[in-house]
N, C-alpha and C positions, 0 to 999 in steps of 0.2 A: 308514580310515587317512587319517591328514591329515600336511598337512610341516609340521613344529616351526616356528616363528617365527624361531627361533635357529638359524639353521646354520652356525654354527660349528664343525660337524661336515659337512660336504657330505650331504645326504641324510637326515638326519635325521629321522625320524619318528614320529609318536603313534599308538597304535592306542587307542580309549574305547570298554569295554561300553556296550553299549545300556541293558541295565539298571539303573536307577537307584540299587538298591537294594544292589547290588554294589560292596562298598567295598575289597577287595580280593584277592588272586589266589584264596585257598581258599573265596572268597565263588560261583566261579565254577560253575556245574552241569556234566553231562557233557558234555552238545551244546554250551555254552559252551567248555569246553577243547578238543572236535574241533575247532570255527569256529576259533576262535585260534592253534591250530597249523597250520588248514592257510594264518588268513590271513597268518601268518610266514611261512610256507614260501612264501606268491606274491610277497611282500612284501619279502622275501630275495633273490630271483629279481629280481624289477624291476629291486631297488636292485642289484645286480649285477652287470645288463646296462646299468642306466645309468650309474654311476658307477664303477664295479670295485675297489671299496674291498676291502684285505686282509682284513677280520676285522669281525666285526659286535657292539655289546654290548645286550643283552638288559636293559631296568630297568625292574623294578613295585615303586616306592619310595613313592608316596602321602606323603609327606611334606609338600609342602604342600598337596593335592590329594588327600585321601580318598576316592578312587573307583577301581575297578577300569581300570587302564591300563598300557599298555607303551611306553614307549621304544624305538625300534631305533636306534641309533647307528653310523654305518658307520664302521671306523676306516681308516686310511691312515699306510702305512709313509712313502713320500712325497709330500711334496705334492703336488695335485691342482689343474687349472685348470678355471675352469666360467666360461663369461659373462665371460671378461678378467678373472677375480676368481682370486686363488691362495687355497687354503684348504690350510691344514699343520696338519696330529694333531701337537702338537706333546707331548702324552702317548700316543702309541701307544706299546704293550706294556705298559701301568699304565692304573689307573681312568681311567675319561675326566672332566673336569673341565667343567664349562661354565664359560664365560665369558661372565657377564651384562652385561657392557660391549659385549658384539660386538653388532652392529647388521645386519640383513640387510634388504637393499632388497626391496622389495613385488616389483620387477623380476625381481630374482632368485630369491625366493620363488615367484614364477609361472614361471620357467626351469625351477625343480628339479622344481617337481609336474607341470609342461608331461613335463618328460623321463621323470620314473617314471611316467607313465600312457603311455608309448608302449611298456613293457612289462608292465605289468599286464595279467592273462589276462582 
């Protein structure tokens, strides 16, 4: 699991099969879908405890990236402070949108994965 570049979401994250060959979700074998459910469910947990975001969203979209991956997007009802930084869901309870304009400092990027590995099992 890696923190997304873009968080824009507080806590946002990737999870990428290992497998190469794996281009998408029903690409996955069965010991693949155990691993990935349980590493959501650690991954859900962390982000949780670290950040306490209301509702989380789930995307294996391969859109521009043809390979087997997930999105966790944590959402938040209201804003949220991290680092002196305010981040607001400003579509919570609707699709979450990114915003490729948003820019997340290296700083802060090492804040967010700093704090979800002090709960990762």
């Amino acid at each position: 699991m890696g923190v997304h570049s873009n968080q824009g979401y507080l806590g946002r994250c990737v999870l990428w099969c290992k497998r190469e060959d794996a281009n998408e979700l029903t690409d996955a074998t069965t010991t693949e879908q155990t691993e990935l459910f349980m590493i959501l469910q650690e991954a859900r947990q962390a982000l949780a405890k670290a950040f306490a975001p209301d509702w989380f969203n789930y995307s294996f979209l391969g859109n521009e990236m043809p390979h087997l991956h997930c999105h966790i997007v944590p959402r938040y009802r209201q804003s949220v402070r991290f680092m002196n930084k305010v981040f607001e869901d400003v579509h919570f309870g609707h699709n979450y949108k990114t915003d490729a304009s948003h820019i997340t400092s290296e700083e802060v990027l090492y804040g967010v994965r700093d704090q979800i590995k002090k709960f990762i099992l």
